[in-house]
N, C-alpha and C positions, 0 to 999 in steps of 0.2 A: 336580255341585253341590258344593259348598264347608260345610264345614263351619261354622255361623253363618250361612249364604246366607238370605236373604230371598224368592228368588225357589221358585216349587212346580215337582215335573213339572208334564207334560202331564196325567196319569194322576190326580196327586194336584187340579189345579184342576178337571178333570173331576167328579171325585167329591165336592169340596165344592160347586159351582156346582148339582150337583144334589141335593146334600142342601139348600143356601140355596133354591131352587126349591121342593121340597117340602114345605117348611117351611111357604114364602110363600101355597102354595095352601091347605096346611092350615090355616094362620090368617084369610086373606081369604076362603074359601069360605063359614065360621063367618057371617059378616058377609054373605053373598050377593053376594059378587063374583064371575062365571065364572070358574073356572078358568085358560080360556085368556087372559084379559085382565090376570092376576095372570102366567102366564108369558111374557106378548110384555111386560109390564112387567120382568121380571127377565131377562129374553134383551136388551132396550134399553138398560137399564144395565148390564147384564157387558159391552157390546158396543161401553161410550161407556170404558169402566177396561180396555179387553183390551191396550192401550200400557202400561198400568202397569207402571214396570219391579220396582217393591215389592209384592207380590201378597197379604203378611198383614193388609191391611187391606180391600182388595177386596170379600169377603161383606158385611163391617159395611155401608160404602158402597152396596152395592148392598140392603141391607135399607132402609137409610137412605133412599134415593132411590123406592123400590114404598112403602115409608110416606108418604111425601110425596107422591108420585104418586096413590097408591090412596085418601087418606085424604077423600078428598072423593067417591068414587067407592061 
C-alpha cells in the first residue's frame, strides 16, 4: 500500500467491519432488536460495498444503511 492509499488491509477492514458490528448490536439491542437481525443487517450491507475500491467511507455507509433498515424494525 502506498502512502496516501485509500484502500485498508485485509486485517485492518476485518477489525473495523467488527468493531462497526458491535457497535450496531450494542445500539439496536438497547431498542429490542435481536442481535442477530442487527448482524445479517450489517453482514448485507458490507457485502452489497465489498467492490468498493474506496474503503474509508464504507463503516459510515454501512451504519447509514442498518439505520435505515433497522429504523422501522
Amino acid at each position: 500500500m502506498t502512502e496516501g492509499s485509500t484502500a485498508t488491509a485485509p486485517s485492518d477492514d476485518h477489525a473495523v467491519r467488527t468493531e462497526t458490528e458491535e457497535r450496531l448490536v450494542a445500539r439496536y439491542t438497547e431498542h429490542g432488536v435481536a442481535p442477530d437481525t442487527v448482524r445479517g443487517a450489517v453482514r448485507e450491507a458490507w457485502d452489497r460495498l465489498a467492490g468498493a475500491r474506496v474503503r474509508t467511507f464504507v463503516p459510515i455507509l454501512v451504519e447509514r444503511s442498518v439505520r435505515l433498515r433497522l429504523s422501522g424494525a
